[in-house]
C-alpha angles and dihedrals in degrees: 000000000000091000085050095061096040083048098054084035087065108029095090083072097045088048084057095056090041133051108235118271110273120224145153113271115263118274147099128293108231108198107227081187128096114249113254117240131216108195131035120255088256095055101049080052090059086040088058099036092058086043082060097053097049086054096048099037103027110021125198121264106250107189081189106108090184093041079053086051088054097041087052097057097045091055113259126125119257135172114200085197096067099021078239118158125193127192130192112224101229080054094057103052088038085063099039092050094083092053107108120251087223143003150174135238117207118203127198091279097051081200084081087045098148135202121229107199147012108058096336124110129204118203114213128208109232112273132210115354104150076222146088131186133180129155098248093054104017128210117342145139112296121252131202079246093060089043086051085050091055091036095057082038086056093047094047100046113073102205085068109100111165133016121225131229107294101340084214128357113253092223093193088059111096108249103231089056099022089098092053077052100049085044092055096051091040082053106044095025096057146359098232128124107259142200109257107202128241115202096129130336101277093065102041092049090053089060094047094044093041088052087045090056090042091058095039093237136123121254095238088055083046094060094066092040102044128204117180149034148213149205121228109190121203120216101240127247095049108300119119117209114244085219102043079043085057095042086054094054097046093055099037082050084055101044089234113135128280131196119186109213117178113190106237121183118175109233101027113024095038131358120302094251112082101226083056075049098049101036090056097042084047085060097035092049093051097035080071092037095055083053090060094047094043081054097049128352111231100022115147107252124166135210120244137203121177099163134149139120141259138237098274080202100066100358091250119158106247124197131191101037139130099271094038092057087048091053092043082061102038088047085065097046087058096044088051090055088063099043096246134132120252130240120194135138157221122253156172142200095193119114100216135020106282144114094297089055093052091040089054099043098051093048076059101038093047095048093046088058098047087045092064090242098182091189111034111193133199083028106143119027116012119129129156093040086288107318100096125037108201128210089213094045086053100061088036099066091038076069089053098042097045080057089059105052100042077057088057090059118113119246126232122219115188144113085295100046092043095048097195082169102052092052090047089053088058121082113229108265087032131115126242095218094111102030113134089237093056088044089061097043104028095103101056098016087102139030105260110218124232096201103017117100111208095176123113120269092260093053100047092044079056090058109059097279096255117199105220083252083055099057086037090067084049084051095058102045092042084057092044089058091038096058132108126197120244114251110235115171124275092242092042093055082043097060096041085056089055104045084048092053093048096051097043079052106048085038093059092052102038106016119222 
């Protein structure tokens, strides 16, 4: 902490050596585009037919005693023997039928209110990789240093929406409080929406009771004006986590967000052809999604797709590939048949911040967008197929996804935008750099890079010949000087400290 006061302490200099950082207002993309499909009306019905039949004929393992109680009264088959769970598929649809098409999440300040859903989309930080890389100090495991450092990054680029569950781990936290620690930096560090983990009850109650206390406001009010989300993953192939299964009822009971994620790789997890892929991630996604809406009818839920395919050479995840980008897509085109919004993400294999980790990026961040994500997931940040979040590959992909969403905007066409006049002022053979109509546009005509150098080869060896890795670490510790930390009322820090320092207490003597 001591380095983050000496750096705020300074950073009044540095801004006087350096313009500050550029960058688009906060606020949402919303997407004026239809969404691109994959795959014809006939053929998603094929691909949900074959996802019913998985959940009539085959089930899903559920380890949750009490998700198998639940299950039980609502109709649907299910064996405690076997954990096996059976669902009729009338039943299904019937259920499902009361999830919202869209919602919103309020966090404490209700200026970064978010949608989740229709045209908006919602860009996540990375979340969870045990690893940290930057240029100055190289790969290495993560500290709660290194999570404070992405958490103030998230909070001073605008295009971050959401932060995910435990940016890094801070590996010298002790595993069983480290989550009372990370709520407490995403709370006091910023003012966006996060992830509340969900690994059990206990954990997931703490995040919903600690955002209650940041906002000043009950529980009970909380849970009609939600505030956070969460990730359930499925063990692929079929199999559902008593504790993740926990984790879901806790926050559905709650009204706080679910997204159902089942992790889906082509070649181990699920057969090697995409519509096998997409019809048992489909199950397996609205298996978890009828639980939320068993819990509590109406509860936001999400539907999640994290699929792609491995090197059939060494069994390697592998991210921004072809099939990854289809299913991306496709995934959208399924969600959209249930009404419910859709989660994906944006992801690498690369193990260091290079072109293959650009050129991958941008295959899932492209489909993710034509695909209509509304929470894209893993977008700024993620490096080494999860295991490293990196401070360069973030801002690199706040470039990319500044792009994306400039690109987003709608375009006016009009007598301004046409400037029949302005053509008709310039001989033929001239130049429009001094028109009257560029010199009152000139200085918001075009998006204006953070990273990009647009300068001639002479002038950027002169200056010091800067790869584009190279200007991102200036970025980030430009932004890191450049933070402030959000205001949040005396009595309501108070009152997170205290909570923090309960839990850690009552954890340490009676566990979770």
């Amino acid at each position: 902490m001591n380095e983050v006061k000496t750096r705020r302490a300074g950073s009044r200099e540095r801004r006087s050596r350096a313009p500050a950082l550029e960058q688009l207002p906060w606020g949402q993309p919303q997407t004026p585009f239809p969404p691109l499909e994959v795959f014809s009306a006939e053929q998603i019905d094929q691909i949900h037919d074959t996802s019913m039949r998985i959940l009539e004929e085959l089930g899903v393992e559920m380890m949750s005693a009490h998700a198998r109680t639940l299950f039980r009264e609502a109709g649907a088959t299910v064996d405690d023997v076997t954990g096996c769970v059976r669902i009729d598929r009338n039943l299904l649809m019937k259920t499902l039928a009361t999830a919202p098409v869209e919602f919103s999440l309020t966090p404490a300040n209700p200026e970064r209110k978010i949608q989740i859903g229709g045209r908006a989309l919602t860009f996540g930080l990375v979340a969870g990789p045990p690893n940290v890389s930057d240029a100055d100090r190289g790969r290495r495991p993560a500290s709660f240093e290194d999570y404070q450092n992405f958490i103030r990054l998230a909070h001073h680029f605008n295009i971050i929406h959401v932060i995910g569950n435990q940016v890094v781990s801070p590996l010298e936290l002790s595993s069983e409080t480290r989550h009372l620690d990370t709520y407490f930096a995403n709370l006091t560090l910023s003012e966006l929406v996060f992830h509340c983990t969900a690994i059990g009850r206990a954990r997931a109650m703490d995040g919903i009771e600690m955002m209650a206390l940041a906002r000043g406001i009950s529980v009970e009010e909380m849970a009609d004006d939600p505030s956070l989300l969460t990730i359930i993953s499925v063990n692929s192939p079929r199999r559902f986590d008593a504790e993740m299964a926990e984790g879901l009822i806790a926050m559905s009971e709650h009204g706080q967000a679910v997204v159902v994620t089942p992790f889906t790789l082509m070649g181990a997890m699920t057969p090697v052809t995409l519509p096998a892929a997409l019809a048992q991630q489909n199950a397996e996604a609205l298996f978890g999604a009828m639980l939320t809406q068993i819990v509590r009818p109406g509860a936001p839920v999400v539907y999640g797709s994290f699929t792609s395919n491995v090197d059939m050479r060494t069994g390697a995840p592998a991210f921004g590939t072809p099939e990854n980008a289809l299913a991306n897509i496709a995934s959208g085109q399924l969600a959209r048949r249930y009404n419910l919004p859709y989660r994906t993400s944006n992801a690498n294999a690369s193990n260091v911040v290079d072109a293959q980790a650009a050129y991958e990026t941008q295959m899932s961040l492209w489909a993710a967008v034509l695909g209509r994500g509304n929470l894209i997931y893993h977008a700024a940040g993620w490096l080494e197929g999860g295991l490293t979040a990196s401070f360069e590959k973030l801002v690199i992909d706040v470039e990319m996804l500044q792009q994306m969403s400039r690109l987003l905007m709608p375009i006016e066409v009009n007598t301004e935008s046409l400037a029949f006049d302005a053509i008709a002022g310039i001989a033929t053979g001239g130049h429009f750099f001094g028109a009257e109509h560029t010199m009152d546009r000139y200085q918001t005509a075009f998006y204006h890079p953070m990273i990009s150098d647009w300068s001639n080869f002479e002038t950027w060896s002169e200056a010091g010949a800067l790869d584009a890795t190279q200007r991102a670490t200036k970025v980030w510790k430009q932004a890191l000087a450049e933070y402030r930390e959000p205001e949040m009322p005396a009595d309501r820090r108070e009152a997170l400290m205290a909570f923090r320092d309960r839990r850690k207490k009552e954890i340490e003597q009676n566990g979770l």
